[in-house]
matplotlib code that plots the C-alpha trace (Angstrom):
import matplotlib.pyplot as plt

x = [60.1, 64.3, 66.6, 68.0, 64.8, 63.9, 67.3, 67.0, 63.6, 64.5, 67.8, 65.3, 63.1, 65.9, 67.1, 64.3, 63.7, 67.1, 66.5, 63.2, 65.0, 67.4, 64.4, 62.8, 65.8, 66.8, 63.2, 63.8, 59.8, 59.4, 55.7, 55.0, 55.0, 58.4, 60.1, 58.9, 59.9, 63.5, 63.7, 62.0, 64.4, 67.6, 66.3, 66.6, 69.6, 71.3, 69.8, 70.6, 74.5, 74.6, 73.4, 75.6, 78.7, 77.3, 77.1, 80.9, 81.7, 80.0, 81.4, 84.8, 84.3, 82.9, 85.9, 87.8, 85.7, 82.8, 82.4, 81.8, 78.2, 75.4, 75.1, 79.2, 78.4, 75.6, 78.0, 80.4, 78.6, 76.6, 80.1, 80.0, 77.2, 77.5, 75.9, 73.7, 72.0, 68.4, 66.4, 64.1, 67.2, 68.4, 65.8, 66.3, 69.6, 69.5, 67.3, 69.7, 72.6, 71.0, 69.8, 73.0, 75.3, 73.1, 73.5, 77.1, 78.2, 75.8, 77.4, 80.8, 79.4, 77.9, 81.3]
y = [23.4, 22.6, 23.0, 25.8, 27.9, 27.1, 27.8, 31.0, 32.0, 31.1, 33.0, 35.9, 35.5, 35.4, 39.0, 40.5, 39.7, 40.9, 44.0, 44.0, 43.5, 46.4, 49.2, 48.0, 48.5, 51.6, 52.5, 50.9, 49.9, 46.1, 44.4, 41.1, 39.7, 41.7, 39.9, 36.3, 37.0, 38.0, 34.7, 32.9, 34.1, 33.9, 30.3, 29.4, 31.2, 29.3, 26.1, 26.4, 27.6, 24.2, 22.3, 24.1, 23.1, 19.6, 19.5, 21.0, 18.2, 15.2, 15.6, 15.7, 12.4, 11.2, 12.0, 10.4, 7.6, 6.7, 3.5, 4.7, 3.5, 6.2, 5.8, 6.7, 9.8, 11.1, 10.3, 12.7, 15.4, 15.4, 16.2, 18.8, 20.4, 22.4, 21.1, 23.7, 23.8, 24.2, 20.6, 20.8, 20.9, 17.9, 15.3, 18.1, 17.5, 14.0, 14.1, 16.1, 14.3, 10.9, 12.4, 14.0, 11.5, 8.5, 11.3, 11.7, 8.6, 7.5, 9.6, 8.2, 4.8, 5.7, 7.4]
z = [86.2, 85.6, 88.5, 87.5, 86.6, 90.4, 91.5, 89.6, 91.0, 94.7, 94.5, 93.0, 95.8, 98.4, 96.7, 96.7, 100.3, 101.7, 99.4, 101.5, 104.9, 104.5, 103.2, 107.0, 108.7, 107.4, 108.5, 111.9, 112.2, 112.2, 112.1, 113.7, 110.3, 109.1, 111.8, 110.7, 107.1, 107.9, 110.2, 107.5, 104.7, 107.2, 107.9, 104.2, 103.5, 105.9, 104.7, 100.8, 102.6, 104.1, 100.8, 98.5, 101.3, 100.1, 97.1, 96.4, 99.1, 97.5, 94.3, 95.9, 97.3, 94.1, 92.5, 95.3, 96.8, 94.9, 96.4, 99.7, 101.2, 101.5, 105.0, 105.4, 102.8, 105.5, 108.0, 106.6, 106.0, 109.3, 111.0, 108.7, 110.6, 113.4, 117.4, 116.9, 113.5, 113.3, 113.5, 111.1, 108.1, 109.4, 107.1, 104.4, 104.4, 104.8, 101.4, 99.9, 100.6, 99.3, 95.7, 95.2, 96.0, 93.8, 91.1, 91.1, 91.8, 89.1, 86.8, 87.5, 86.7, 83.6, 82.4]

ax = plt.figure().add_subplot(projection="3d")
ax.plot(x, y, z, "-o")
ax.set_aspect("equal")
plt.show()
């Protein structure tokens, strides 16, 4: 599956859970499992907010600095972060930053 076709299907997903979300709170009953979801999807709202923050970021500094070292890239964008951002998006983020930044600044290479 392209990037965009997943893009497209998690940014469906994501709708049609908030759509989801609102219909049980207008209802006001929440199950066990309601309440996970809407953590769940917040969780990877928040997540795809902070990749997306980036991404528009990283190709700035392609632009700018493409010779800059991955590990002052990560650097960067960790101060980005928040002190209290969830754990667990910290290696995602980490990932993200890597593939990203060897794409761009590959690209700026090649051109």
């Amino acid at each position: 599956m392209n990037k965009e076709k997943h893009t497209e299907n998690m940014l469906e997903k994501i709708n049609s859970d908030f759509a989801e979300m609102r219909r049980a709170l207008e209802d006001g009953s929440f199950s066990d499992e309601a309440l996970q979801r809407i953590q769940d999807t917040t969780e990877l709202v928040e997540l795809q907010a902070y990749k997306t923050k980036f991404t528009l970021k990283l190709r700035s500094l392609a632009e700018e600095t493409p010779e800059l070292k991955t590990k002052t890239v990560l650097d960067k964008m960790f101060a980005l972060l928040p002190a209290d951002i969830t754990p667990a998006f910290l290696p995602i983020l980490a990932a993200h930053v890597v593939e990203r930044w060897k794409e761009l600044t590959f690209k700026s290479a090649a051109a």
